[in-house]
N, CA, C and O atoms as CSV, one atom per row, in Angstrom:
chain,resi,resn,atom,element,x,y,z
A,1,UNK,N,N,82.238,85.710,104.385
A,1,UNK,CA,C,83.052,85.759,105.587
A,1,UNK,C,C,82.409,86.725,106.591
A,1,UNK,O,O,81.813,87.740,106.232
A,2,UNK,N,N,82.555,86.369,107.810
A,2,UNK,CA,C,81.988,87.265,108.657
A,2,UNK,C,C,82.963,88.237,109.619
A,2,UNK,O,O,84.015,87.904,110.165
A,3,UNK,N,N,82.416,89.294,109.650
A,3,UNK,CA,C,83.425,90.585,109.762
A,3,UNK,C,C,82.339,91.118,111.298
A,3,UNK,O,O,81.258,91.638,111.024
A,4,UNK,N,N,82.637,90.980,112.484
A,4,UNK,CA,C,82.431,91.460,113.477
A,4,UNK,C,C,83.260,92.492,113.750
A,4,UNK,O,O,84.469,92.521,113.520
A,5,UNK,N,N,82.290,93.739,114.475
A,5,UNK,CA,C,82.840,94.964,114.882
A,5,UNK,C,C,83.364,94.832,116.508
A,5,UNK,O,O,82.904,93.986,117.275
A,6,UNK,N,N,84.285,95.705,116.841
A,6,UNK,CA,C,84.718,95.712,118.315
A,6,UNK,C,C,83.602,95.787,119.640
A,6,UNK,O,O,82.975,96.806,119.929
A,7,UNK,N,N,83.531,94.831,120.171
A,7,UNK,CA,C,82.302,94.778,120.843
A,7,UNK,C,C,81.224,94.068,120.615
A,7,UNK,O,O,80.268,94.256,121.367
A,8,UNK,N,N,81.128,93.269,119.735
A,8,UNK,CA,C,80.003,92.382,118.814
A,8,UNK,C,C,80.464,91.357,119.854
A,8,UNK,O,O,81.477,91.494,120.540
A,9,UNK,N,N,79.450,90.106,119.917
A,9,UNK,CA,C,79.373,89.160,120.625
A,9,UNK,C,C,79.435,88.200,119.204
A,9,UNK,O,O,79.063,88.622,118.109
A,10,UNK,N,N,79.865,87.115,119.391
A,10,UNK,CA,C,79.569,85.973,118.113
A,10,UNK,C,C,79.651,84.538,118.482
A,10,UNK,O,O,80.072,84.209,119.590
A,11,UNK,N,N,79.224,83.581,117.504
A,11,UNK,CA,C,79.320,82.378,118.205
A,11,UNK,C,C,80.875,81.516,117.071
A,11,UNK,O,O,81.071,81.270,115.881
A,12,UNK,N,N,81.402,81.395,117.996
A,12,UNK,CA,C,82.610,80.775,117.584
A,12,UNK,C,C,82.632,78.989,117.471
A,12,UNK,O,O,82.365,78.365,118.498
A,13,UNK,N,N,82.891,78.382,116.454
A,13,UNK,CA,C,82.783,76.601,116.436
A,13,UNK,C,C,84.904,76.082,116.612
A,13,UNK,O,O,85.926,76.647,116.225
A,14,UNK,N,N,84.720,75.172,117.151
A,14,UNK,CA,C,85.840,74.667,117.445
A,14,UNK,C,C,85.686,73.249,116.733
A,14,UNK,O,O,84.546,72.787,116.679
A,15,UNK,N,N,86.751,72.510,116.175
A,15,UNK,CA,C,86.305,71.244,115.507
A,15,UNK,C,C,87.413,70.679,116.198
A,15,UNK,O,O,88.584,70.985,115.976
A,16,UNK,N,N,86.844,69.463,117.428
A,16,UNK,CA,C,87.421,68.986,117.809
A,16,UNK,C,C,87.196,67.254,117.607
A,16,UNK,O,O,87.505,66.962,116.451
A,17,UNK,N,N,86.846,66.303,118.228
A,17,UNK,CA,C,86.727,65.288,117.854
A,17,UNK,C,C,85.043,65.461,117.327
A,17,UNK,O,O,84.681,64.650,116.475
A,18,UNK,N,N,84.203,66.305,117.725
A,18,UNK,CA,C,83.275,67.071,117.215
A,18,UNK,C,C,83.029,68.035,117.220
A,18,UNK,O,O,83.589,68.654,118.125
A,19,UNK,N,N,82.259,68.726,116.476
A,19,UNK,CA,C,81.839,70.365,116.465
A,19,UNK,C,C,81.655,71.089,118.261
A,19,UNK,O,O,80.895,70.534,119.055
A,20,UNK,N,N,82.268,72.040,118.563
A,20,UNK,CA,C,81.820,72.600,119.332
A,20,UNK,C,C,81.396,73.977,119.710
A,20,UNK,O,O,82.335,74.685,119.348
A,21,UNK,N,N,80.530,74.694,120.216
A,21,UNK,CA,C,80.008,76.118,119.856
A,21,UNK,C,C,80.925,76.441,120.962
A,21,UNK,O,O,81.585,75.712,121.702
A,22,UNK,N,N,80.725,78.444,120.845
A,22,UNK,CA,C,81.219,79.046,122.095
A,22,UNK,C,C,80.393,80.415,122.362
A,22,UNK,O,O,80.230,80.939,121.260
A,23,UNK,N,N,79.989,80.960,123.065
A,23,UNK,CA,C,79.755,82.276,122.939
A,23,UNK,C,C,80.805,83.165,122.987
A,23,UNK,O,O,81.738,82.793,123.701
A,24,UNK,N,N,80.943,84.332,122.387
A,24,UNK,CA,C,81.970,85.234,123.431
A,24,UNK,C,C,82.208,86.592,122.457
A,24,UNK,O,O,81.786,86.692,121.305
A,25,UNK,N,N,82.876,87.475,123.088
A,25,UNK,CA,C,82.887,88.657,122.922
A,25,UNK,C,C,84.048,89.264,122.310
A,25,UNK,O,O,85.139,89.116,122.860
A,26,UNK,N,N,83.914,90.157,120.869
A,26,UNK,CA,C,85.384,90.333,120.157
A,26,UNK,C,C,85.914,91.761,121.146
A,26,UNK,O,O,85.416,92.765,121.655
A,27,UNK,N,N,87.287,91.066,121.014
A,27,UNK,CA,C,87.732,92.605,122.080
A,27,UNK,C,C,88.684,93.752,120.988
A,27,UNK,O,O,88.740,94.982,121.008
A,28,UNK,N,N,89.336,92.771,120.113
A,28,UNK,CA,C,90.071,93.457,119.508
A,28,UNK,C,C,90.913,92.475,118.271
A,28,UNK,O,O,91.124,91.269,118.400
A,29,UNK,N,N,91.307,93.281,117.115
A,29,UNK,CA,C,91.923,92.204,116.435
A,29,UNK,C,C,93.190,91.871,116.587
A,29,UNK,O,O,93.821,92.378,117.514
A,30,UNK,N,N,93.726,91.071,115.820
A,30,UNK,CA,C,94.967,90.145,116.166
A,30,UNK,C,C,95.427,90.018,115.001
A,30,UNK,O,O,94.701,90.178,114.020
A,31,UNK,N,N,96.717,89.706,114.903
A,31,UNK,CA,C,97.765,89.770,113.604
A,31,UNK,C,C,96.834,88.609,112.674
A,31,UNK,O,O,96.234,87.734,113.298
A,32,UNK,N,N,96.766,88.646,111.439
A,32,UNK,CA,C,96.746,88.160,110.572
A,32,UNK,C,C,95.183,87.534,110.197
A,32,UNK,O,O,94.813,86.433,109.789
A,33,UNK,N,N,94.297,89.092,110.626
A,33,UNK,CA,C,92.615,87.813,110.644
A,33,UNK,C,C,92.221,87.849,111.627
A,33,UNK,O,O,91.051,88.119,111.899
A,34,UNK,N,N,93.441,87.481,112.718
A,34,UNK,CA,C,92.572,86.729,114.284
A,34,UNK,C,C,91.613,88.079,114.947
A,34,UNK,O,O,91.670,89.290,114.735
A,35,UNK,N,N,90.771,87.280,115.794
A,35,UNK,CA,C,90.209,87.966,116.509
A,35,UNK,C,C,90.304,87.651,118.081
A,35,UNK,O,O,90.222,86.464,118.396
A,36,UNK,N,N,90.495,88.761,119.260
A,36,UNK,CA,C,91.094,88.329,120.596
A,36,UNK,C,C,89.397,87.890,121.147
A,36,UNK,O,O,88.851,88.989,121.246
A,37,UNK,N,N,88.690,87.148,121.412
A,37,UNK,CA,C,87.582,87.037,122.067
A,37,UNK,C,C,87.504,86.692,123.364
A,37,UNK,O,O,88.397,86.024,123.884
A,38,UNK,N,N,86.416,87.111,124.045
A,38,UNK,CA,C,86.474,86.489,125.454
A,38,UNK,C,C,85.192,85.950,125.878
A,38,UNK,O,O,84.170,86.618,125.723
A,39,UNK,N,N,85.175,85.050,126.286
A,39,UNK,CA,C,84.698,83.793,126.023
A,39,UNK,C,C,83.638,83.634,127.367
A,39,UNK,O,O,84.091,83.447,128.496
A,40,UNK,N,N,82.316,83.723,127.119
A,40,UNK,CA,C,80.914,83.457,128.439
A,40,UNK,C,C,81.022,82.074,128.694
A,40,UNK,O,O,81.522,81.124,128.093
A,41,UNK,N,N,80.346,82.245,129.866
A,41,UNK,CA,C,80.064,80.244,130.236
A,41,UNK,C,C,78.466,80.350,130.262
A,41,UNK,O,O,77.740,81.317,130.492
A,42,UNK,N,N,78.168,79.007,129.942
A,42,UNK,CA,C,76.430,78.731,130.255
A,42,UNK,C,C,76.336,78.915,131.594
A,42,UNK,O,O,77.112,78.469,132.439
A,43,UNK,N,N,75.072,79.787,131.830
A,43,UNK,CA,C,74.275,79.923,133.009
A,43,UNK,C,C,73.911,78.713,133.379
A,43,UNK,O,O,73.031,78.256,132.649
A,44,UNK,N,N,74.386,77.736,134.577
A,44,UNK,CA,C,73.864,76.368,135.383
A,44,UNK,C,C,72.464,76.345,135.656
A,44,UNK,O,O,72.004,75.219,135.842
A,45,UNK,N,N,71.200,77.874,135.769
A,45,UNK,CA,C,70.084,77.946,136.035
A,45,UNK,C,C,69.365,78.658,135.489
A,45,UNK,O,O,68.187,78.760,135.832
A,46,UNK,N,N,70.051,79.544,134.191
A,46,UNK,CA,C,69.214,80.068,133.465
A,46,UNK,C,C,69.431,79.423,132.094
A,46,UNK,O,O,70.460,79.294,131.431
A,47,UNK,N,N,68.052,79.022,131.838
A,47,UNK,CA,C,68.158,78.406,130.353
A,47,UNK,C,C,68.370,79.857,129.146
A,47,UNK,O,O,67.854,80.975,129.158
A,48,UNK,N,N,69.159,79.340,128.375
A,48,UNK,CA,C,69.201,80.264,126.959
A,48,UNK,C,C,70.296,81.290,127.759
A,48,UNK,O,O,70.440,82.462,127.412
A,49,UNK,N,N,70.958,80.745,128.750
A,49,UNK,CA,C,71.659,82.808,129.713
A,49,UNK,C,C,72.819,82.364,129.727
A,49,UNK,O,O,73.069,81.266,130.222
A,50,UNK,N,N,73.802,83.193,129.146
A,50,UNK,CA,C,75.524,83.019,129.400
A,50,UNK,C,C,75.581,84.075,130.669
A,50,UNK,O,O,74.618,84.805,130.902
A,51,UNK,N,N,76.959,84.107,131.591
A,51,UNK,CA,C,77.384,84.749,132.452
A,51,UNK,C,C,78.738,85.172,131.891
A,51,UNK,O,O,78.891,84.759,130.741
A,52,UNK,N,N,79.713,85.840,132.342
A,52,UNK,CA,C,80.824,85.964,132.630
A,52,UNK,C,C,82.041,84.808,133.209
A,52,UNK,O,O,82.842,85.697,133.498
A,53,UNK,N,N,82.589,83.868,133.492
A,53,UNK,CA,C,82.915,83.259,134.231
A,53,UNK,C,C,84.204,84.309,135.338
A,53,UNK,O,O,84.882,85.288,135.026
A,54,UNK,N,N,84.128,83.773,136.259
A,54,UNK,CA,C,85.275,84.644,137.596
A,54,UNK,C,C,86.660,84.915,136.843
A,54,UNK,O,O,86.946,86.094,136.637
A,55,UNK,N,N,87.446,84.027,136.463
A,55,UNK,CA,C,88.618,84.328,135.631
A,55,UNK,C,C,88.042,84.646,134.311
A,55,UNK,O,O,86.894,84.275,134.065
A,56,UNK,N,N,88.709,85.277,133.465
A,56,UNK,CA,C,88.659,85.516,132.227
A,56,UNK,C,C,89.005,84.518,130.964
A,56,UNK,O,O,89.884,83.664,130.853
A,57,UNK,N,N,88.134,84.886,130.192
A,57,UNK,CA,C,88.852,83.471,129.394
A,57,UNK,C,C,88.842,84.037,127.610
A,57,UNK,O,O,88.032,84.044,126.683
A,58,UNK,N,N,90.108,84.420,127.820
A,58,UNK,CA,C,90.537,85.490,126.719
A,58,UNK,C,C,91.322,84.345,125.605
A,58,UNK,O,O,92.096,83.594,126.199
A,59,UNK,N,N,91.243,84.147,124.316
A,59,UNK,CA,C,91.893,83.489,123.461
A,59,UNK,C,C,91.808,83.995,121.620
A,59,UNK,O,O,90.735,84.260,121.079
A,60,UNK,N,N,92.765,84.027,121.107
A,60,UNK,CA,C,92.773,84.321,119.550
A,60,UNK,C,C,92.421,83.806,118.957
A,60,UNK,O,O,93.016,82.731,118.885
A,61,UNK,N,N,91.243,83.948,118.004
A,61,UNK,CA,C,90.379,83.109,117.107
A,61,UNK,C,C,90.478,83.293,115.936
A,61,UNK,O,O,90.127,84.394,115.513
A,62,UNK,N,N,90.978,82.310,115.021
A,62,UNK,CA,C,90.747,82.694,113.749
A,62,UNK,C,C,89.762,83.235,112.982
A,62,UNK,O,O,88.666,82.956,113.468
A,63,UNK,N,N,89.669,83.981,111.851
A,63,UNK,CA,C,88.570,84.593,111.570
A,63,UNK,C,C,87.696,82.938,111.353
A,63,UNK,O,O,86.676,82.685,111.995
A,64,UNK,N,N,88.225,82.094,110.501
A,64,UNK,CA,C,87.007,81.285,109.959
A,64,UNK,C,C,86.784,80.533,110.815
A,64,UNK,O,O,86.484,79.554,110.133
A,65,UNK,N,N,86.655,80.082,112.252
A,65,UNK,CA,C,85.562,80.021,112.837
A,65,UNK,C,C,84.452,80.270,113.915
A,65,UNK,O,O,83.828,79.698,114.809
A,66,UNK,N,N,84.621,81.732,113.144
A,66,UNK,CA,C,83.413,82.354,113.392
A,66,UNK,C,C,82.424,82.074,112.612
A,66,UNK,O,O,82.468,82.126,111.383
A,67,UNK,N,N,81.260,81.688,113.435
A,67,UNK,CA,C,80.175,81.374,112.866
A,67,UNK,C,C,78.473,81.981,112.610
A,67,UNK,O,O,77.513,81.700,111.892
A,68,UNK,N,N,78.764,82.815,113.517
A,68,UNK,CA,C,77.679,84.111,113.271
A,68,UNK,C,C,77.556,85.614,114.386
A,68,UNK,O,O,77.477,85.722,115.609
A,69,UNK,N,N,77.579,86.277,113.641
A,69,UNK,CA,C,77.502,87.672,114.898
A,69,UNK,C,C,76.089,87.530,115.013
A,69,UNK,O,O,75.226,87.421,114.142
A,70,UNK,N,N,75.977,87.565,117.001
A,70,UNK,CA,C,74.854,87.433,117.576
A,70,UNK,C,C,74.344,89.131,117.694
A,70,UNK,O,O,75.052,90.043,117.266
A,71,UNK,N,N,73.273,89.308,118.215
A,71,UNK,CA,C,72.506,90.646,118.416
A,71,UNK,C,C,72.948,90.953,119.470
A,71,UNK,O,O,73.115,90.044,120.283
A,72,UNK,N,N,73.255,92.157,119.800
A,72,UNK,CA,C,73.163,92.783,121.411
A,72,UNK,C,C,72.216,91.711,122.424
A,72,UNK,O,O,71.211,91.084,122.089
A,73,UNK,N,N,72.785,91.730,123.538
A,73,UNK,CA,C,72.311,90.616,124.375
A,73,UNK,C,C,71.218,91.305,125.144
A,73,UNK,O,O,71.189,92.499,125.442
A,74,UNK,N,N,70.521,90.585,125.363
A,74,UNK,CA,C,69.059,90.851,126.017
A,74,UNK,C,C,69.010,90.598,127.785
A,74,UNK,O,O,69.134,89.473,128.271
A,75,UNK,N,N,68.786,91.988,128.709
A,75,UNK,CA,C,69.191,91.707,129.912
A,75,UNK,C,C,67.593,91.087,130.775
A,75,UNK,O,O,66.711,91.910,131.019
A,76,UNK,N,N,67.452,89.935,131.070
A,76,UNK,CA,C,66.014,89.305,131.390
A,76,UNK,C,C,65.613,89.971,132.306
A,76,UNK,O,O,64.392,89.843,132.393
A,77,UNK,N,N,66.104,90.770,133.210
A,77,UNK,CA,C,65.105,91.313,134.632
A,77,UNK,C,C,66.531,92.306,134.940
A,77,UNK,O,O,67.717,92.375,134.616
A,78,UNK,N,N,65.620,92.928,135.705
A,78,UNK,CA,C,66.886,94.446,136.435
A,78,UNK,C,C,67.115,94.029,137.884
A,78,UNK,O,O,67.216,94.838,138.806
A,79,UNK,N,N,67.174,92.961,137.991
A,79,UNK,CA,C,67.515,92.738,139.860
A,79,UNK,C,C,69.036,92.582,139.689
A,79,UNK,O,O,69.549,92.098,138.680
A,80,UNK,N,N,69.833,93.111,140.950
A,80,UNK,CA,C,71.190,93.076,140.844
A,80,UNK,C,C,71.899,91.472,140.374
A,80,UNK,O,O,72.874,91.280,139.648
A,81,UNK,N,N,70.995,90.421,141.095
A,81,UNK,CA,C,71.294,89.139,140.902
A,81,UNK,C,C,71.903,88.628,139.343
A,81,UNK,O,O,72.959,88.262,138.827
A,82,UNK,N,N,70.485,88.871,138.998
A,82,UNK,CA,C,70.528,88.679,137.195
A,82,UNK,C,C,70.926,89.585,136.233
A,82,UNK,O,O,70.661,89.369,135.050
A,83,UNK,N,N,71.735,90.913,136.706
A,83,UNK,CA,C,72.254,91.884,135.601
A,83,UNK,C,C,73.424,91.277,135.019
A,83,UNK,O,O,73.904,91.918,134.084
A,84,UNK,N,N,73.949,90.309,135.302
A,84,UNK,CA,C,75.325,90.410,134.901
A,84,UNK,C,C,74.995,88.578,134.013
A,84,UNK,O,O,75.910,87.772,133.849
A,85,UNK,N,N,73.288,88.268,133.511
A,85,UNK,CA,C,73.309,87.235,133.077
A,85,UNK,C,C,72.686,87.829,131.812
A,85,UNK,O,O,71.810,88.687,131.925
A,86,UNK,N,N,73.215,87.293,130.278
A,86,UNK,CA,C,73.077,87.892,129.384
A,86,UNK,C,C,72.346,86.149,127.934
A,86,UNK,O,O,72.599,85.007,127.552
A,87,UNK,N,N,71.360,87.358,127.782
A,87,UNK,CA,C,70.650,86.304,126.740
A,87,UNK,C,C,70.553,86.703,125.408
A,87,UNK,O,O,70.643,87.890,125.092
A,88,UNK,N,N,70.330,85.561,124.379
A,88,UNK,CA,C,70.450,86.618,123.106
A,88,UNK,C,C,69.305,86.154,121.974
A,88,UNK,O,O,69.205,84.974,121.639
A,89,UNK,N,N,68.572,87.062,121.498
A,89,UNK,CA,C,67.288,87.049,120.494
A,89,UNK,C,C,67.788,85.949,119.335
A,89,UNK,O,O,67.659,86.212,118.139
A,90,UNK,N,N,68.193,85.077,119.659
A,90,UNK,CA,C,68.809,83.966,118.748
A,90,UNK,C,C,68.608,82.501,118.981
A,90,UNK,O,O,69.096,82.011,119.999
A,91,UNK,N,N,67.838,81.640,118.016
A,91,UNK,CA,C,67.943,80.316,119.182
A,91,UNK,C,C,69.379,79.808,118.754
A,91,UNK,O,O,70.026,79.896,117.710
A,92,UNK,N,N,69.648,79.133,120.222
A,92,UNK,CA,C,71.053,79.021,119.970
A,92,UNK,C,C,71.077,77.012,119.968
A,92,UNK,O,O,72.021,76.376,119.500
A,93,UNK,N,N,69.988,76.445,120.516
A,93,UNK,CA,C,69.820,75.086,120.907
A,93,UNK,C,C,70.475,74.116,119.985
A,93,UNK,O,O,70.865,72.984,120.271
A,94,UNK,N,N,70.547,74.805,118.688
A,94,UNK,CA,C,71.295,73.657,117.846
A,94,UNK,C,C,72.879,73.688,117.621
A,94,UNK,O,O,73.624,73.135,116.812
A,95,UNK,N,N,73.102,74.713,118.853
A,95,UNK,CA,C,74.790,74.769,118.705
A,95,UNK,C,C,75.569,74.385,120.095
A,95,UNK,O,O,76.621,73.785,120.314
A,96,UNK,N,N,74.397,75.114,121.100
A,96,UNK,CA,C,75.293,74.977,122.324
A,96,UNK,C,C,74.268,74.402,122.921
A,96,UNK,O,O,73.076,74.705,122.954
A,97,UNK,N,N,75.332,72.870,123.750
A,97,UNK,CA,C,74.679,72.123,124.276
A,97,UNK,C,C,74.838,72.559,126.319
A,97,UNK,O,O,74.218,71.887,127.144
């Protein structure tokens, strides 16, 4: 079972009519297991780069599906543009499309 610390990023699967990945960020735990995560969107122009999206997108995840704690995210360049786009030492291609 995988046990993420406060602040760990992980990739979360949803099983819907098929598998689906998520990135996102544990904020805190939740009654019974859950974990509160908040949830990146794919970068539209950076390949391999999640962002933040404008609203927040906060939801309770069960522990089991979580599917792996990612590494501290990797910031690609220091220009104000791209600080707030976050990549991670992981290939992720076989999860998130």
């Amino acid at each position: 079972m995988i046990e993420p610390k406060i602040g760990d990023y992980v990739l979360v699967q949803y099983d819907c009519k098929r598998k689906v990945f998520y990135v996102g960020q544990a904020l805190k735990e939740k009654d019974e297991g859950d974990l509160e995560i908040k949830f990146l969107r794919k970068h539209p122009r950076v390949e391999d780069g999640f962002t933040e999206p404008n609203i927040e997108d906060i939801h309770a995840v069960p522990s089991f599906s979580l599917v792996m704690v990612l590494p501290p995210p990797v910031t690609p360049a220091s220009t104000k543009r791209v600080l707030g786009i976050k990549k991670f030492a992981v290939d992720l291609t076989g999860y998130i499309q």
